[in-house]
C-alpha positions in Angstrom: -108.6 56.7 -17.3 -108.4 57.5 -13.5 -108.6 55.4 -10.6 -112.0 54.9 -10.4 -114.1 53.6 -13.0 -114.7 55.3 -15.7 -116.6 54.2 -18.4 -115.5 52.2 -21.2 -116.8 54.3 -23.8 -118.4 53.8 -27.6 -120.8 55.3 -30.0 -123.2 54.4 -32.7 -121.5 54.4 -35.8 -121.1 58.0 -37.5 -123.6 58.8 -40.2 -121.2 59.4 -43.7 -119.1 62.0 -43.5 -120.0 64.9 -45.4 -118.8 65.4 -48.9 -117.3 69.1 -48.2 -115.6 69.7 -51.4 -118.8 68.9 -53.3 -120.8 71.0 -50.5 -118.4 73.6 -50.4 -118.6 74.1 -54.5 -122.7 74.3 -54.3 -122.8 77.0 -51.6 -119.9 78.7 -53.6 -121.9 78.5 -57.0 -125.3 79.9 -54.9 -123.3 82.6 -53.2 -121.8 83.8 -57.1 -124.8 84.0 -58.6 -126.1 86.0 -55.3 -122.9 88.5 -56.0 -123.8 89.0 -59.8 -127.0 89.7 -58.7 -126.5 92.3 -56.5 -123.1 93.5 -58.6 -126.2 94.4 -61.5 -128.1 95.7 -58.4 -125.3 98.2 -57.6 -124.3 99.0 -61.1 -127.6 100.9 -60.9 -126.7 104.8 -59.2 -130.2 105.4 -57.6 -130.3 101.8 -55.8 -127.2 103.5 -53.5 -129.7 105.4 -52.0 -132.2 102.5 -51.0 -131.2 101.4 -47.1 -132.4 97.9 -49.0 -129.0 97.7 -50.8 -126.6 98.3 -47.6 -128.6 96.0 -45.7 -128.8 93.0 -48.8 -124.6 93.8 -49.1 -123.7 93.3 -45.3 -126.1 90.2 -45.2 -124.5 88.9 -48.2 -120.8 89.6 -47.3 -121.4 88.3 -44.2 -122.9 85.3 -45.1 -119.8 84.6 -47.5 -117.6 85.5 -44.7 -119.2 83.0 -42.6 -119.2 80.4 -45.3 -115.8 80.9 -45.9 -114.3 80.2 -42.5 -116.7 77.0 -41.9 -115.1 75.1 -45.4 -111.6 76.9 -44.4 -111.4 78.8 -47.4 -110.7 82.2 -45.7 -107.8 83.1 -47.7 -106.2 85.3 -44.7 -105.5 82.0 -42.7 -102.6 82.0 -40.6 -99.6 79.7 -41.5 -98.5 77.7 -38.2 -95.2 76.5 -39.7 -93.2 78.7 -37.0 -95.6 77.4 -34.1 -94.0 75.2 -31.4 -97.3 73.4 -30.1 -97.9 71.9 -26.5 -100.8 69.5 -26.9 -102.4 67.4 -24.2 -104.2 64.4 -24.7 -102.5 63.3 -28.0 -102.2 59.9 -27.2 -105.8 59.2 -29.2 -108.5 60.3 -30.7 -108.8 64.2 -31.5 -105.5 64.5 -29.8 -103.9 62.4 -32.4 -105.6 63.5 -35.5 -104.4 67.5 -34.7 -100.9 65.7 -33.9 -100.4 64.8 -37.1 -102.3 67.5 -39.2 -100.2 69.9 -37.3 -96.8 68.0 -37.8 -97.8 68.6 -41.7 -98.2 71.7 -41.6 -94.6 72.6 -39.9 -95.1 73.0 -36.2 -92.8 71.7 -33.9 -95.1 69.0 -31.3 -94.7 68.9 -27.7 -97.3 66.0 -27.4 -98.7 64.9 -23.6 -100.9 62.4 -22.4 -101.4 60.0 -19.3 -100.9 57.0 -21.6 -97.2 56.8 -23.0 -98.1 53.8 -25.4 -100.5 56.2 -27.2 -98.2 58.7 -27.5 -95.8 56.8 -28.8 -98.4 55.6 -31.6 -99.1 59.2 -32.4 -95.7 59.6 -33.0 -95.1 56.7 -35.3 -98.0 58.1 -37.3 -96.7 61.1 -37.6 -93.2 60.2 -38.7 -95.0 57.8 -41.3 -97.4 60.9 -42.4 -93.6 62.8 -42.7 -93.1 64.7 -39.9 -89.6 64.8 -39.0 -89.0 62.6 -35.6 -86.7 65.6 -34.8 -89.8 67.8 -34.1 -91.9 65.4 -32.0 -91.2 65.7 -28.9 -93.6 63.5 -26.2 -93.8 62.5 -22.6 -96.5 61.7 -20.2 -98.1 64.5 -18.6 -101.4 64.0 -16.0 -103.1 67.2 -16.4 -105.1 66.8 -13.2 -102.0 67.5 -11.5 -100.0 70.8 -11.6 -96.5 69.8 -10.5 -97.2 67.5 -14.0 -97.9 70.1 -16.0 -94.8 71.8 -14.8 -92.4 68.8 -15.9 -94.4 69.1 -19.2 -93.3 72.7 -19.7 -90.0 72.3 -19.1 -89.8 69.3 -21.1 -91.4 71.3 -24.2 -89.2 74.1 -23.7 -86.2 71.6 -23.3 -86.7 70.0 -26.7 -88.3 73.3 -28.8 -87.9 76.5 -27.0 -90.9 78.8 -26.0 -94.6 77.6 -26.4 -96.7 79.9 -28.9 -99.9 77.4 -29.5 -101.5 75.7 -26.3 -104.2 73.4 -27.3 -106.0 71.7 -23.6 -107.5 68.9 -25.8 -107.4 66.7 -22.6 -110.8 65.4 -21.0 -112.7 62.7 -19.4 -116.3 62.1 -18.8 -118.1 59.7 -16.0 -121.7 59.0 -17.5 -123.2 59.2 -14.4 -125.9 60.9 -13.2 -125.8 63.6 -10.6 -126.1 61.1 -7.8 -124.4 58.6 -8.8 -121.5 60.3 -8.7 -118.7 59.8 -6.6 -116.8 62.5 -4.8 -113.5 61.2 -6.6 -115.3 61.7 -9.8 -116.5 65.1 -9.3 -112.9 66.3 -8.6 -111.6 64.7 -11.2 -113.8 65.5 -14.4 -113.3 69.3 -13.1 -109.6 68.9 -12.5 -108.9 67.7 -15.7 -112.0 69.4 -17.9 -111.4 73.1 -16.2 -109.4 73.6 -13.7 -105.6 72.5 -15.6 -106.8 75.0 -18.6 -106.0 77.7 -16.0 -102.2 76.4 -15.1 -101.4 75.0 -18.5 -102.7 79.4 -19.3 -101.0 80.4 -16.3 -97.9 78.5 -17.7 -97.7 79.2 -21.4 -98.9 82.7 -21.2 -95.6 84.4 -20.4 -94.0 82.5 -23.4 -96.8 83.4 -25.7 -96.0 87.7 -24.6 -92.3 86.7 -24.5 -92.4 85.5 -28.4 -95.1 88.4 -29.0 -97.1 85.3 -30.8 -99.4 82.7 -29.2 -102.4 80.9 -29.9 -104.9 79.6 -26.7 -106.9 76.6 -28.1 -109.7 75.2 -26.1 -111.6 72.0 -26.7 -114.6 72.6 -25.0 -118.2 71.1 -26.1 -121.6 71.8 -27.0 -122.6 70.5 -23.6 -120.9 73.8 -22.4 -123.5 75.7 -23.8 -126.3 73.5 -22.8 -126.8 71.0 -19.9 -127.7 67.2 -20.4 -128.9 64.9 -17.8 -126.4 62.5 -16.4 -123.5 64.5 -17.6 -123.5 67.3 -15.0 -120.2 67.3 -14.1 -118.6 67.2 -17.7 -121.5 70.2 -18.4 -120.5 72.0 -16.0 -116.5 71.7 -16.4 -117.2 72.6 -20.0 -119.0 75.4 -18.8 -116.3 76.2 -17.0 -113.8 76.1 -19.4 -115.8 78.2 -22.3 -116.2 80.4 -19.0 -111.9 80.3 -18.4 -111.7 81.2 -22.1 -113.9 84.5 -22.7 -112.2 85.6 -19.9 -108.4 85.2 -21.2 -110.0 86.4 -24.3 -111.1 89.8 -22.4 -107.8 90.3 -20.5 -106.1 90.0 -23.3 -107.8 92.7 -25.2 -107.6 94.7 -22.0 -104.3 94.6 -21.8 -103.5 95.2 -25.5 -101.7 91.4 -26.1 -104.7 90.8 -28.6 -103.1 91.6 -31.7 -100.5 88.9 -31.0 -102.4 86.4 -28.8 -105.5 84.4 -30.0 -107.9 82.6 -28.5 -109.8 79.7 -30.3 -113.1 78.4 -28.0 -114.1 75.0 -29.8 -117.3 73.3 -29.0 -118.3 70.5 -30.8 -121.3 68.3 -30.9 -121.2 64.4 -30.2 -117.9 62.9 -31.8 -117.3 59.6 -32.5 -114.3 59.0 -30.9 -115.4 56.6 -27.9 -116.0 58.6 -25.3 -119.9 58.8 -24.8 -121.4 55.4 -24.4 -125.0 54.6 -25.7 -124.6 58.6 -27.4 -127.5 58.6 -30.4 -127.9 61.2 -33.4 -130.9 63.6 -32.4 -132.3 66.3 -35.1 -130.8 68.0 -36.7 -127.3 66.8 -35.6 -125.5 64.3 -36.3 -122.3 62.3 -35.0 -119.6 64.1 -35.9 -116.7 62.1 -37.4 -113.1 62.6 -36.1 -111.8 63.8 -39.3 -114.1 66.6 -40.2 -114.0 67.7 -36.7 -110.4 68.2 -36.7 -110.2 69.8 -40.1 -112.7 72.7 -38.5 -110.6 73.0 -35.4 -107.4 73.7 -37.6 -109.2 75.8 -39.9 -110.6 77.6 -36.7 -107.1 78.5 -35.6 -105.6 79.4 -38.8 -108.5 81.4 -39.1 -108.3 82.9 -35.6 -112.4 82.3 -35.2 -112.5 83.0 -31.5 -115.4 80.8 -31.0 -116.7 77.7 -33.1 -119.8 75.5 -32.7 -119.6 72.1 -34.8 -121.5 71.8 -36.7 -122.5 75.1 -37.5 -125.9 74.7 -37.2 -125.6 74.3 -33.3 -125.1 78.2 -33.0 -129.2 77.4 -32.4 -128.4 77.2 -28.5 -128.0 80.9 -28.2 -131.0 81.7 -30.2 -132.8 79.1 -27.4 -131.4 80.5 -24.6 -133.2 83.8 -25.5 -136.3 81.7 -24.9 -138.1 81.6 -21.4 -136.3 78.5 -19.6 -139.6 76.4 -19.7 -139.4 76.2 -23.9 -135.6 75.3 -23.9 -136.1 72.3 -21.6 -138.7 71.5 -23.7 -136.8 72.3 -27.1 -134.2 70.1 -25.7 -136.8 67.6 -25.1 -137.9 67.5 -28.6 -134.6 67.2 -30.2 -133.8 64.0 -28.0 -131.2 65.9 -25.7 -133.0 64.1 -22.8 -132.3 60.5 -24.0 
């Protein structure tokens, strides 16, 4: 937490988490019997000439695709067990949870936060989850501040060598509304929510074309795609940084790094990790548990999705924002966005 008062933060409990294995095994039954359907369809010569059959085989390949990469069973995921990882804010929460998934999987963890206490209890975790202590690496790191940042690089490189996965995880939110704000917290939700995804970029970049292998991970929200009253500022520094990321993601292609460096956009719905206070469920979403979140995120970057909404069903926004502006405020309304 900053200088000025930020809220203490917590939510209503998390509906049950989802049982994805038994979910998964439903959708993947359904989709079978869809493909021996349409394998009979095909079997048949004179169906090849019906535009019906091409356009029933892209919807259903696609729909598999998509299915595929939301349960992380794409089996062209990426392994990460060469990846040296800078993380900020993995001194709790999300942060900590990737820490350790991460650690399992075989990357090497440059881990940053404000709060060395927290990081040192991520790093406990992790050696008790198996991670070799060799391979953690942590030390504060106030992302507000660039000269930070800096020391953080060089402290990462110091302990692993050259950067290849960036995840800016780091973020704060006020809870107040648009004049309630202080100047101190404008500058700060935007220093730490936008503007330091640009110097941690600016900084890991080089290494990322150096090692001709990197990975740009941004923890953005679903409150970057849509704005709710009293969080203006944290809507629009999440704005901001969706904003920062399609446009790496375009200068990348244009400069033909993109077969090498990824970009992952990551915007999640309400989580339940204590940082929205009073935040309720509204239909159709739910709270997101910690857990499930971060098993998406690290199926999104094995999976190099460039963008992710969790959970999927929030891709809704950009069918809304189609809409003439009066029925998305009142779509919003609706769906309890306004309370």
């Amino acid at each position: 937490m900053s200088a000025f008062d930020m809220k203490t933060v917590t939510l209503d409990a998390p509906t049950s988490p989802l049982n994805i294995k038994k979910t998964a095994g439903k959708v993947i039954v359904y989709l079978a019997k869809l493909a021996k359907m349409l394998l009979v369809w095909l079997m048949q010569p004179k169906n090849w000439l019906k535009k019906r059959t091409w356009i029933g085989a892209f919807i259903l390949l696609r729909a598999a695709y998509v299915t595929m990469n939301e349960y992380g069973k794409n089996p062209f995921k990426k392994s990460l067990n060469k990846d040296h990882v800078f993380l900020t804010g993995a001194g709790s929460g999300l942060g900590r949870l990737m820490a350790i998934r991460l650690g399992k999987l075989g990357c090497k963890l440059s881990l940053s936060d404000i709060n060395m206490a927290g990081l040192e209890e991520t790093r406990a975790l992790c050696k008790k989850e198996g991670v070799p202590e060799e391979r953690i690496a942590i030390f504060v790191c106030d992302v507000s501040k660039k000269e930070s940042i800096l020391r953080g690089a060089q402290s990462a490189r110091a302990a692993h060598g050259l950067v290849t996965l960036l995840i800016n995880n780091a973020g704060i939110v006020s809870g107040k509304s648009t004049l309630e704000l202080t100047d101190a917290m404008i500058e700060k939700t935007m220093q730490v929510n936008t503007i330091a995804h640009l110097h941690t970029i600016r900084e890991f970049l080089p290494d990322m074309i150096q090692a001709k292998r990197g990975h740009i991970v941004t923890i953005a929200s679903m409150a970057g795609l849509a704005g709710v009253p009293g969080l203006s500022d944290y809507c629009g520094s999440k704005y901001g940084a969706i904003g920062i990321d399609e446009a790496v993601r375009t200068e990348l292609i244009q400069k033909g790094l993109s077969k090498f460096i990824k970009t992952s956009c990551i915007c999640p719905y309400l989580v339940s990790t204590g940082l929205f206070e009073g935040a309720k469920k509204s239909f159709p979403f739910s709270i997101l548990s910690p857990v499930e979140t971060v098993d998406r995120i690290i199926a999104a970057i094995q999976q190099e999705e460039p963008l992710v909404v969790i959970p999927w069903r929030g891709n809704m926004v950009f069918l809304a924002k189609m809409l003439p502006v009066g029925f998305q405020d009142n779509f919003s309304r609706v769906i309890g966005l306004h309370n």
